[in-house]
N, C-alpha and C positions, 0 to 999 in steps of 0.2 A: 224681437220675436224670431227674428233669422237665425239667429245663432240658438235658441231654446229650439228650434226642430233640427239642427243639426247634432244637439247633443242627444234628442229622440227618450230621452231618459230624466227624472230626478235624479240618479244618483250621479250624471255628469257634474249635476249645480253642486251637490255636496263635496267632491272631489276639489272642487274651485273652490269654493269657500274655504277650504281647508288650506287649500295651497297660499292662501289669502290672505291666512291668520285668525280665519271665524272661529269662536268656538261658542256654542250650546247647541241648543236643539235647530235641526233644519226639517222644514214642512215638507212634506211631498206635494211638490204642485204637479199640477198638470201642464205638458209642454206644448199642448195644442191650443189654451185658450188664450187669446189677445190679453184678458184683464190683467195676467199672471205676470206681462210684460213687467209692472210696474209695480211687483212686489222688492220689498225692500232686498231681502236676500240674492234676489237677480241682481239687483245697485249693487249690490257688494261683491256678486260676482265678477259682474263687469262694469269696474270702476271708468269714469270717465278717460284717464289715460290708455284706457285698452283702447277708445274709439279714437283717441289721438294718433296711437301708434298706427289704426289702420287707414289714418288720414280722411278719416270722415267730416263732414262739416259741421260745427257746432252752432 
């Protein structure tokens, strides 16, 4: 959820996805509500080795 208010925007998530390898249709969510945390396309934005590399706890 932290990093969805820093990008303040959908089309930060599309840009990552992209950068990713995603390809079809991406939703416009909304970057303010909690549930959105745990859309699939956020997962694939930030795969679990991004929380590795920022040394978060698993």
């Amino acid at each position: 959820m932290k990093k969805m208010r820093e990008w303040k925007s959908w089309k930060a998530i599309h840009k990552q996805l992209r950068r990713n390898g995603f390809k079809g249709e991406c939703p416009k969510i909304s970057m303010t509500r909690w549930r959105n945390s745990a859309c699939f396309h956020l997962s694939f934005a930030l795969p679990n080795k991004w929380f590795a590399e920022m040394k978060l706890f698993d």
